[in-house]
C-alpha positions as CSV (number, residue, x, y, z in Angstrom):
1,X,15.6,15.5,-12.8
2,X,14.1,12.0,-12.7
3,X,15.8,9.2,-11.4
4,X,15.8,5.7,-11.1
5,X,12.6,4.4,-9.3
6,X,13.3,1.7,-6.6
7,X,10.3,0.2,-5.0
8,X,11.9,-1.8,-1.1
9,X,10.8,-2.7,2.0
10,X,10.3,0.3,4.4
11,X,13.0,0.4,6.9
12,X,13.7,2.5,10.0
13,X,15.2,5.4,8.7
14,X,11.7,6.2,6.5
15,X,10.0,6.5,9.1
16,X,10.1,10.5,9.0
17,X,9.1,10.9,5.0
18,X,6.2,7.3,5.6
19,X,4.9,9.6,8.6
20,X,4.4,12.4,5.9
21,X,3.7,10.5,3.1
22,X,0.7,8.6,5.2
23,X,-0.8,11.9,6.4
24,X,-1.0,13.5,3.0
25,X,-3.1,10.3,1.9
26,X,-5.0,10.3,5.1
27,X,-5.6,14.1,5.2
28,X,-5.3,15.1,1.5
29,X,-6.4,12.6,-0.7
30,X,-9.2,10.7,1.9
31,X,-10.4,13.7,3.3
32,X,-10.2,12.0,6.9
33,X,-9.4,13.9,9.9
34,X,-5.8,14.6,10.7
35,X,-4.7,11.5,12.7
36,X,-2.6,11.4,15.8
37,X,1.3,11.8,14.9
38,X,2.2,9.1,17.1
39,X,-0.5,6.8,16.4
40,X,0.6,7.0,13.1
41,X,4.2,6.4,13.9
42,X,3.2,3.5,16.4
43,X,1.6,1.9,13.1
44,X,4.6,2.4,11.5
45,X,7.2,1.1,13.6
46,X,4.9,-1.7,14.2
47,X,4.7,-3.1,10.5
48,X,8.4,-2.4,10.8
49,X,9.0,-4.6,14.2
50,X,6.1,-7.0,13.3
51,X,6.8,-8.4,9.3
52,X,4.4,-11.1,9.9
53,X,1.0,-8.6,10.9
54,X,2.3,-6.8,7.3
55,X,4.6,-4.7,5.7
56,X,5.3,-1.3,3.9
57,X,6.9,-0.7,0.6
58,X,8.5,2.5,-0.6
59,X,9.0,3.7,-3.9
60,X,12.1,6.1,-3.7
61,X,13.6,8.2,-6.6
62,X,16.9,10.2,-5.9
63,X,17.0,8.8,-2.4
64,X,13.4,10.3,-1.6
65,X,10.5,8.8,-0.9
66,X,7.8,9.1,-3.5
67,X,4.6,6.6,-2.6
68,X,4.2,3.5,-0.8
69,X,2.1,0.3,-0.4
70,X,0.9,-1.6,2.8
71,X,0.3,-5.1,2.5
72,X,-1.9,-6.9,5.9
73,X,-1.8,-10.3,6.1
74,X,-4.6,-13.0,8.0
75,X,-5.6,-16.0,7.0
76,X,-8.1,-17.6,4.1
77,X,-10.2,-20.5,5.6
78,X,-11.6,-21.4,2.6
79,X,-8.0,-21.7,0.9
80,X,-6.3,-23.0,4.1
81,X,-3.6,-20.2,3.8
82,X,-1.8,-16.5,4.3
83,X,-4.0,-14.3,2.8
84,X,-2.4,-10.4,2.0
85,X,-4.7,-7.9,1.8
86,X,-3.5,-4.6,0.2
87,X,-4.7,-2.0,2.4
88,X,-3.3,1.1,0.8
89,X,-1.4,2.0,-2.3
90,X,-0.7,5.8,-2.7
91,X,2.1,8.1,-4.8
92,X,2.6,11.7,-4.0
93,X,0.5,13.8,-6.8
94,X,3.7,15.7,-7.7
95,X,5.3,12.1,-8.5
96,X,2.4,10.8,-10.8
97,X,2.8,9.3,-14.4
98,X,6.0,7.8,-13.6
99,X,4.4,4.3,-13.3
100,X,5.1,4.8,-9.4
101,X,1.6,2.8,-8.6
102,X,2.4,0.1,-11.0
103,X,5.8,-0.8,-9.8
104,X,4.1,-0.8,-6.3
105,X,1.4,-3.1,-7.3
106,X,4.0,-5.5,-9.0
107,X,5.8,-5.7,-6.2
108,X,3.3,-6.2,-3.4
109,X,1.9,-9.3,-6.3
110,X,5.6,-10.3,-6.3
111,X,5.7,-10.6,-2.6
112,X,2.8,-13.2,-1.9
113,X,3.3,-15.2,-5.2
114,X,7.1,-15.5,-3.7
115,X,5.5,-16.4,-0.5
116,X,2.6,-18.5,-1.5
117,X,-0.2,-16.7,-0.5
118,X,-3.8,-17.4,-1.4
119,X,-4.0,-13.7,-3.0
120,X,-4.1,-10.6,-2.3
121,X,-7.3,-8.6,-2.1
122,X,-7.8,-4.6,-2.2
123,X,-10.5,-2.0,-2.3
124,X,-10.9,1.5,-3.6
125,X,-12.8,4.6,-3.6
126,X,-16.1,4.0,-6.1
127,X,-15.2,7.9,-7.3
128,X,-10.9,7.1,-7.7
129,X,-10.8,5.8,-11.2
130,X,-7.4,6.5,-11.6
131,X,-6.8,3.8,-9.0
132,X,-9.5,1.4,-10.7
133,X,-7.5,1.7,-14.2
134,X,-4.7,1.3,-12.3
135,X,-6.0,-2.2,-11.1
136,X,-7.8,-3.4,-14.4
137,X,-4.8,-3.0,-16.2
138,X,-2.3,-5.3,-13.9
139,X,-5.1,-8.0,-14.0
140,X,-7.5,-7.2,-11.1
141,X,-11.0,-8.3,-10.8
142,X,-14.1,-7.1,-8.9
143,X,-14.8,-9.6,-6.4
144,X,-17.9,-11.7,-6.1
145,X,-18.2,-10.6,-2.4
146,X,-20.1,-8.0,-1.1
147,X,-18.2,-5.6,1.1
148,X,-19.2,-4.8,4.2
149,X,-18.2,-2.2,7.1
150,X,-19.4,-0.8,10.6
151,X,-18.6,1.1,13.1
């Protein structure tokens, strides 16, 4: 039976259901290797002792964790402010086409227009369209800049 969908700040007592929640998007969805349970739960508890490095939103439905969102924050030179960047955005598969991803979007956008952020950037997978309709459809566009990464 559906519920009610209530997207909130993560709080302590997630922690067990995020810790899940994370590994099935690290693990399942990314294909990335199965990271360390308490690294994980160090990252965790972090966002949740440190609010101003970033935080977690959950979505929750009959008091159960369904998807969540982490937002990162640093700084914009060339805006002279917070900047949020949305690092990962993610809905267990059995929980989709309940507008999970969109109430998670709105409410990370919520959070820096509230607290006067610069913006809020993201990226995605080339190959996860789902996510890309996703993001054209609550008023995302492609960046100018060129995306970089090494290791």
């Amino acid at each position: 039976m559906s519920g009610k969908i209530i997207v909130r700040p993560a709080l302590n007592e997630d922690m067990n259901s995020l810790y899940m929640l994370m590994r099935q998007y690290i693990v399942d969805f990314y294909h990335q290797s199965e990271p360390n349970e308490n690294d994980l739960r160090n990252l965790i508890q972090h966002l949740l002792d440190n609010p101003s490095s970033g935080l977690q939103f959950v979505a929750e439905e009959n008091e159960k964790i369904i998807g969540f969102a982490t937002l990162y924050f640093t700084f914009s030179s060339l805006k002279v402010k917070r900047q949020a960047i949305l690092n990962d955005l993610f809905v267990a598969p059995q929980e989709r086409g309940k507008k999970v991803g969109e109430k998670l979007f709105e409410t990370c956008l919520d959070y820096i227009r509230k607290n006067r952020f610069a913006s809020m950037t993201w990226e995605t997978a080339k190959d996860n369209l789902i996510a890309q309709t996703l993001y054209n459809k609550m008023g995302g566009k492609q960046s100018e800049w060129l995306g970089y990464e090494i290791s």
